[in-house]
C-alpha positions as CSV (number, residue, x, y, z in Angstrom):
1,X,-154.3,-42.9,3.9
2,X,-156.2,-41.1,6.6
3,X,-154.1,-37.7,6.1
4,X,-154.2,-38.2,2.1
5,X,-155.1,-34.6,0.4
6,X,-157.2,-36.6,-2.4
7,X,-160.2,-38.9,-1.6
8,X,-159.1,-43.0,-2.1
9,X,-161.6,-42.8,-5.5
10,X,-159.2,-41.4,-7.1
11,X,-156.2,-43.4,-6.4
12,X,-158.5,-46.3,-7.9
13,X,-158.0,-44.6,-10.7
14,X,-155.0,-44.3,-11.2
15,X,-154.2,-48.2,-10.2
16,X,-157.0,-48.7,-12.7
17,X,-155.0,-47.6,-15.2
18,X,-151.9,-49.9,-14.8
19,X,-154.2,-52.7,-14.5
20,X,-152.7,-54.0,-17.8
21,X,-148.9,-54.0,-16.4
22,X,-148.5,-56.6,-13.4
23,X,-145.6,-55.0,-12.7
24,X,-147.4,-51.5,-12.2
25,X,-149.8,-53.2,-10.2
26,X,-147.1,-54.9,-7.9
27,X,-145.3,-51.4,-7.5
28,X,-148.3,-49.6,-6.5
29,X,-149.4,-52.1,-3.8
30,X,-146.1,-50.9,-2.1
31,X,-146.9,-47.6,-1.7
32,X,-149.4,-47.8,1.4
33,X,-151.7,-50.4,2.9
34,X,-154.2,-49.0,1.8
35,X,-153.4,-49.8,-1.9
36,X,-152.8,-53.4,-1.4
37,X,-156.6,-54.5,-1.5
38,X,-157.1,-52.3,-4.4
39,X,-154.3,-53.9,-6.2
40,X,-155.0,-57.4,-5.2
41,X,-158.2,-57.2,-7.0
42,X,-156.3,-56.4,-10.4
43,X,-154.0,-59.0,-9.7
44,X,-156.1,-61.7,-8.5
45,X,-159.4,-60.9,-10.5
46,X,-159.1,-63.1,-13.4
47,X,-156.8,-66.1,-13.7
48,X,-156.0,-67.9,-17.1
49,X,-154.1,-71.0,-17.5
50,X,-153.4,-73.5,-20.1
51,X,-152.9,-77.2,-18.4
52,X,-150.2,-78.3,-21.1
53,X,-148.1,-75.2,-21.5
54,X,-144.9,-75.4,-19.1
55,X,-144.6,-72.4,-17.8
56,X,-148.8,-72.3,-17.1
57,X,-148.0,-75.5,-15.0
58,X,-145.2,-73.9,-12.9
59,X,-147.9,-70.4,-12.7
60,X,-150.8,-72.4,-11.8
61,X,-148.7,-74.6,-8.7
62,X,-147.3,-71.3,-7.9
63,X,-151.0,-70.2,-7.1
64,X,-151.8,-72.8,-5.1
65,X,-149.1,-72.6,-2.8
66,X,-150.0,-69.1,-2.0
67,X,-153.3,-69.5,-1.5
68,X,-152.5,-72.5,0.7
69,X,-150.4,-70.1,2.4
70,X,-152.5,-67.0,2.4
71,X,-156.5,-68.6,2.2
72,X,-157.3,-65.0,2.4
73,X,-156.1,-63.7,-1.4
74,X,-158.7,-66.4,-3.0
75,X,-161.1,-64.5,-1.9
76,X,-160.2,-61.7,-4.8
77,X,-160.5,-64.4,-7.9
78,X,-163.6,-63.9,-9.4
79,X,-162.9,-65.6,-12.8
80,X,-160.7,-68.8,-13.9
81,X,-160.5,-69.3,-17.3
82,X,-158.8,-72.9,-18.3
83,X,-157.9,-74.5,-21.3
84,X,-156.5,-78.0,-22.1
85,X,-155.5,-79.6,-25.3
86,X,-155.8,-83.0,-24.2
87,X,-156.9,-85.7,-21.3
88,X,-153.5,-86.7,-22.0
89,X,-152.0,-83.6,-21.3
90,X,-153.3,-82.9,-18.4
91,X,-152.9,-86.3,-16.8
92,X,-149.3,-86.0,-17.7
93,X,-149.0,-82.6,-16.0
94,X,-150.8,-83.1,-12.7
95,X,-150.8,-86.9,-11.8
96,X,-150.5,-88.2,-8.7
97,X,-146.9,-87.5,-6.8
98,X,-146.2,-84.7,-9.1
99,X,-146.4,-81.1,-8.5
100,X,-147.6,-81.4,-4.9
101,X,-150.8,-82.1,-6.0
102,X,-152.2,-82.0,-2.4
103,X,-152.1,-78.1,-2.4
104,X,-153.5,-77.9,-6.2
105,X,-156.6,-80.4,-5.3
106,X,-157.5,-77.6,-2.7
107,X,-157.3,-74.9,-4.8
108,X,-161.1,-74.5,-5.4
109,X,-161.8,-74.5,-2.0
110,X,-159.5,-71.4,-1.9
111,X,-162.4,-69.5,-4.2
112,X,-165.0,-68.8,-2.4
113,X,-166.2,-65.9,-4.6
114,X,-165.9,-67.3,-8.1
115,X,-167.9,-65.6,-10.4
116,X,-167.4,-67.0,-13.8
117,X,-165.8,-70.7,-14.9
118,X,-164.8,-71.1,-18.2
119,X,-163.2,-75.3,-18.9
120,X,-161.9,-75.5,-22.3
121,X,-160.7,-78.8,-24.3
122,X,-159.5,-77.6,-27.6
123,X,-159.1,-80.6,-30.3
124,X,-159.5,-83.3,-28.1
125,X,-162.4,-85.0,-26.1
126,X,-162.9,-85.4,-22.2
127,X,-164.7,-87.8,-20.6
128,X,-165.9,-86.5,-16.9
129,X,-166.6,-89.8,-16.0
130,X,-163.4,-91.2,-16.9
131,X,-161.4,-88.5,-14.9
132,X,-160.3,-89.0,-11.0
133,X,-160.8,-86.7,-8.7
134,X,-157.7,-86.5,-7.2
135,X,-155.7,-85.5,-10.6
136,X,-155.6,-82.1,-11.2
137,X,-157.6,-80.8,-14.4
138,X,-160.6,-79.6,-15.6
139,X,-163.0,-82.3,-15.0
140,X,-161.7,-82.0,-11.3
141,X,-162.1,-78.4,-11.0
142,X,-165.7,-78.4,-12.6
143,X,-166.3,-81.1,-9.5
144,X,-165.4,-79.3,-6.4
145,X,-166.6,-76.3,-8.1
146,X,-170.2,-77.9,-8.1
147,X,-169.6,-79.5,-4.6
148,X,-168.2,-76.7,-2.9
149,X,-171.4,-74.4,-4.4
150,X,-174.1,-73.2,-2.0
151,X,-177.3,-71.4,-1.9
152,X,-175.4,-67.7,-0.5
153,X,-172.8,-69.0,-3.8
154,X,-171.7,-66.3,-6.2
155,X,-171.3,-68.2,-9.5
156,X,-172.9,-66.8,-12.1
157,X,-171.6,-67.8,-15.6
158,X,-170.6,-71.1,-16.7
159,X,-168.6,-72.2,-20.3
160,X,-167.7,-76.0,-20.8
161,X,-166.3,-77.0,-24.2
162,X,-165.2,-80.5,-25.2
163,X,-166.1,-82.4,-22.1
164,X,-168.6,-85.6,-23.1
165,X,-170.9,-87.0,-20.2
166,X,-171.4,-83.8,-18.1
167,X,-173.3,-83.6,-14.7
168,X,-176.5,-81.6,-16.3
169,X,-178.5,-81.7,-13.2
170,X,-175.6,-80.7,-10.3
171,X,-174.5,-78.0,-13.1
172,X,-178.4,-76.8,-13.2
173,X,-178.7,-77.1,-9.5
174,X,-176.3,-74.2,-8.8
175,X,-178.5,-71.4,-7.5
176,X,-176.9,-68.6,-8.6
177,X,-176.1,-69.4,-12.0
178,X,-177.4,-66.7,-15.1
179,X,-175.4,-67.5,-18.3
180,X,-174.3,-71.3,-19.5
181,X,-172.8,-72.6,-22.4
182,X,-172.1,-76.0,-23.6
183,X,-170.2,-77.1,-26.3
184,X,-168.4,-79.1,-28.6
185,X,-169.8,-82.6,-26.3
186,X,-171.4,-85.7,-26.3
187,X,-174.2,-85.9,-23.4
188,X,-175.1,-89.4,-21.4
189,X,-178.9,-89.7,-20.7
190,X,-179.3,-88.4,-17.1
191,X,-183.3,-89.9,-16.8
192,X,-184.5,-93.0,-14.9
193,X,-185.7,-95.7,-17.6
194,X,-189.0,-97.3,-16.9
195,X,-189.2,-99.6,-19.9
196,X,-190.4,-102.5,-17.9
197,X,-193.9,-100.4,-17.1
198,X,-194.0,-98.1,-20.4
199,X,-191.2,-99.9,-23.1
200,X,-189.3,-97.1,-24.7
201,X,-190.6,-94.2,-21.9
202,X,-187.8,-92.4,-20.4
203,X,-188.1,-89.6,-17.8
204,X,-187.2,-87.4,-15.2
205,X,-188.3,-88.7,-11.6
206,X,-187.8,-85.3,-9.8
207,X,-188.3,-85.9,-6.7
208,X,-186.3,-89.1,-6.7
209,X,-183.2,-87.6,-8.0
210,X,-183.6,-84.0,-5.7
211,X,-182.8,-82.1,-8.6
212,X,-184.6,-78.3,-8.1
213,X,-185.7,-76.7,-10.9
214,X,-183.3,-74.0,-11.8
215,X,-185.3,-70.3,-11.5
216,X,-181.9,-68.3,-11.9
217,X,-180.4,-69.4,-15.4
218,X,-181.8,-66.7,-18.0
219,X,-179.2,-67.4,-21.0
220,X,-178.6,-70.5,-22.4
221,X,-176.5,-71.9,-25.1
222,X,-175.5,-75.3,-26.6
223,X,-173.4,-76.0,-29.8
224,X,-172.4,-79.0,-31.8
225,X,-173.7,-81.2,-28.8
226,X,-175.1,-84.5,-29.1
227,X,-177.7,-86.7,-27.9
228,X,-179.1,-83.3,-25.4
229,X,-181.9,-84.6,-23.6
230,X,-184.6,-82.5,-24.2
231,X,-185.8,-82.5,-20.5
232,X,-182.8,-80.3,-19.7
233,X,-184.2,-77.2,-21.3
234,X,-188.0,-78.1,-18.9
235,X,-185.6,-77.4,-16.0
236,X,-185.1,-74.4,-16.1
237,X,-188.7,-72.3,-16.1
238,X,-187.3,-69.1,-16.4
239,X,-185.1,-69.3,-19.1
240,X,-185.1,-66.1,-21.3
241,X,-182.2,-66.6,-24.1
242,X,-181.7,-69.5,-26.0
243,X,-179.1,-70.2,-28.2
244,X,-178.7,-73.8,-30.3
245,X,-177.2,-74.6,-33.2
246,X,-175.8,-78.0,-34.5
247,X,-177.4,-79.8,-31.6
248,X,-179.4,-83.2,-31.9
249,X,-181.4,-84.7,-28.7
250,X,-181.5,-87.7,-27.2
251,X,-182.7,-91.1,-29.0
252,X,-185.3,-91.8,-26.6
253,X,-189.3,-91.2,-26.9
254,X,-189.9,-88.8,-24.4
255,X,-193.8,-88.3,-24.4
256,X,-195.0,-88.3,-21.4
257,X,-196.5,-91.5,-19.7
258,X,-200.1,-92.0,-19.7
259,X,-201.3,-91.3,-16.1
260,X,-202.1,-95.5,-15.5
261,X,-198.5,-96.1,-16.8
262,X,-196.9,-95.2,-13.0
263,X,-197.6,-93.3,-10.0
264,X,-194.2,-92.8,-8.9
265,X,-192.2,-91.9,-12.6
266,X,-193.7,-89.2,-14.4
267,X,-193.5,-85.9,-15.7
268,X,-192.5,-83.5,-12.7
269,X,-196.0,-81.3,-12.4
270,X,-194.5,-78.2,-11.4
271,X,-192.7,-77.8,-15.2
272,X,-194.3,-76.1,-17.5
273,X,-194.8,-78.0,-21.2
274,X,-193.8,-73.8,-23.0
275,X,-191.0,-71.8,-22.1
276,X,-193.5,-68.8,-20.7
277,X,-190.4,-66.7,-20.3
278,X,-188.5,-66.8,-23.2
279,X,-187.8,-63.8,-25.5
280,X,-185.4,-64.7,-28.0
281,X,-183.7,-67.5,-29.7
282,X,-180.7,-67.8,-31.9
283,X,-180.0,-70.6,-34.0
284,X,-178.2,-72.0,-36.7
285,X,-177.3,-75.7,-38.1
286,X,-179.8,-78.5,-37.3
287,X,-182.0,-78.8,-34.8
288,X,-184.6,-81.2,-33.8
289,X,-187.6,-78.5,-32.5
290,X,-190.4,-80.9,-32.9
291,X,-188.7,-82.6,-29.7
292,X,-189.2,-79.2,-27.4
293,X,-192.6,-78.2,-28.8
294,X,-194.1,-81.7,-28.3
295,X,-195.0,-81.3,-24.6
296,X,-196.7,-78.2,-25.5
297,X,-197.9,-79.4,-28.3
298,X,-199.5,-82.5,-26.4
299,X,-200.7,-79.7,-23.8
300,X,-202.7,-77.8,-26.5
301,X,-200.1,-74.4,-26.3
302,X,-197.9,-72.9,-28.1
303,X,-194.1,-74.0,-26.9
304,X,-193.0,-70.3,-27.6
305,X,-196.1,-68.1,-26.2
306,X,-193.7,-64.5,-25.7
307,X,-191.4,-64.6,-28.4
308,X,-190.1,-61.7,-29.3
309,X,-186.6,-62.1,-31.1
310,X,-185.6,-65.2,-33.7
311,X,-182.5,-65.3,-34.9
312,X,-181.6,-67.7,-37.7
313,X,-177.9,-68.4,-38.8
314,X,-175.6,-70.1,-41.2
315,X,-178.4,-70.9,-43.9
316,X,-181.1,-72.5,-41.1
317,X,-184.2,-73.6,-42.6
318,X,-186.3,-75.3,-39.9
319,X,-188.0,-72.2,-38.8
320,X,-191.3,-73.5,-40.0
321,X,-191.8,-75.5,-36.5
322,X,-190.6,-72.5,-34.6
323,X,-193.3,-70.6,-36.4
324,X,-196.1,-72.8,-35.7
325,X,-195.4,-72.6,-32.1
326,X,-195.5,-68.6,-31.4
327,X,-198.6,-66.5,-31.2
328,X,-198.6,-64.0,-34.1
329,X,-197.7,-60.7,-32.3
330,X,-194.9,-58.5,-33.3
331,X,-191.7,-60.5,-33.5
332,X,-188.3,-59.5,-34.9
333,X,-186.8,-61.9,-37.6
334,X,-183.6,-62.4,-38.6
335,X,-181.7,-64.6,-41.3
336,X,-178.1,-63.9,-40.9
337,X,-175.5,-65.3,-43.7
């Protein structure tokens, strides 16, 4: 390409716009080496798989030998998008001795420059802690996607549907991460429980656990999830967008112990009880909001200081709470059929 008439700008072009047609893309990364990068990021950008469709299986092997063989291409995925129907299905697909599952247990390690994860469980339920780690599947990609992270890490967005007893704090402790959304899942209480020194009390022990607070995640989201612990949302400070619906929270009292109850367990001091950041919520369904205002409540503030967009869907009526914790300023209200 150092003799071509027309600068390389506008040969991107023109690859970008076969980007639709594999073939197209395949044809033009023949034309010069200096076409095959260009097309490789087409081709590799985005991968989509479904773990209980045949020919996704063969695909999805198919990947992971050539990134075995060529560790170099991984470094052009910047989105996985994977779907499962089943536990069943996907133990049945990828368990061990089948499908050299060697080479597709290192395929994350392959990604260095994953941008956006999206696990999917359509009509069935997950459990991650009932999955193994060396069966291929979702649960085991969401692992060595969180293990492999680091703080120079480029993931940004994160959507998990249908698997129960997630890893809240590793998923929060990923640096990078802006957008998450968690769905269609039943959560398992990820607290230390004092009940011998406060009977009932359950919270967070920071420093114990080395769980950062997450200063990156701006957009959050959680749907039809059950028993959320409420200390999840405290963890991340800067958090901008909410969006809840259908949600309830964890069982537990959560009020924070009396300062005589324990020197060691309490209520991390650099979280704040109000989300000082946030500027707009959506919601819709039930939601329990007396359990996120009640730290600031107990604090004397308003949960919801900067408000500045509420969104109510799907016939929500529990905006009287919401209302009680923002300062009356000029805020956009919406009720959406």
């Amino acid at each position: 390409m150092e003799n071509a008439t027309f600068p390389i700008e506008i040969f991107c072009v023109i690859i970008d716009s076969v980007a639709d047609s594999r073939p197209g893309l395949q044809n033009c990364s023949l034309v010069c080496k200096a076409f095959v990068p260009i097309c490789r990021q087409q081709l590799f950008n985005c991968i989509s798989f479904q773990l209980n469709v045949d020919v996704d299986r063969e695909r999805i092997t198919k990947l992971a030998h050539v990134l075995d063989a060529n560790p170099s291409l991984g470094a052009y995925i910047h989105h996985i998008d994977a779907t499962c129907y089943s536990w069943t299905d996907s133990r049945a697909a990828y368990g061990p001795g089948s499908l050299t599952p060697a080479a597709l247990i290192a395929l994350p390690s392959h990604i260095p420059h994953l941008r956006h994860l999206s696990l999917v469980i359509w009509r069935a339920d997950m459990d991650y802690n009932e999955c193994r780690g060396e069966v291929f599947g979702l649960c085991m990609l969401l692992k060595r996607f969180l293990e492999l992270q680091s703080p120079a890490g480029n993931l940004q967005t994160m959507e998990i549907l249908g698997i129960d007893n997630l890893p809240m704090h590793k998923i929060l402790s990923v640096g990078t991460l802006t957008d998450l959304t968690i769905g269609n899942c039943i959560m398992q209480s990820n607290r230390l429980i004092a009940r011998a020194v406060y009977p009932l009390a359950v919270v967070l022990n920071f420093a114990e656990s080395r769980v950062p607070l997450n200063r990156t995640l701006k957009s959050l989201c959680f749907y039809s999830v059950d028993n959320l612990d409420p200390f999840i949302c405290f963890m991340v400070p800067c958090l901008e967008n909410l969006s809840i619906g259908r949600t309830t929270f964890a069982v537990e009292d959560i009020s924070p112990l009396p300062p005589s109850a324990s020197p060691c367990i309490q209520v991390p001091v650099d979280s704040e009880p109000c989300f000082n950041h946030m500027h707009s919520i959506r919601c819709w369904g039930k939601v329990e909001w007396t359990r996120l205002c009640r730290f600031a409540a107990a604090a004397g503030k308003k949960a919801f200081p900067v408000l500045k967009v509420l969104t109510f869907e799907d016939g929500y009526t529990g905006h009287p709470v919401l209302l009680e914790n923002m300062f009356s300023g000029e805020i956009l209200m919406r009720f959406v059929a």
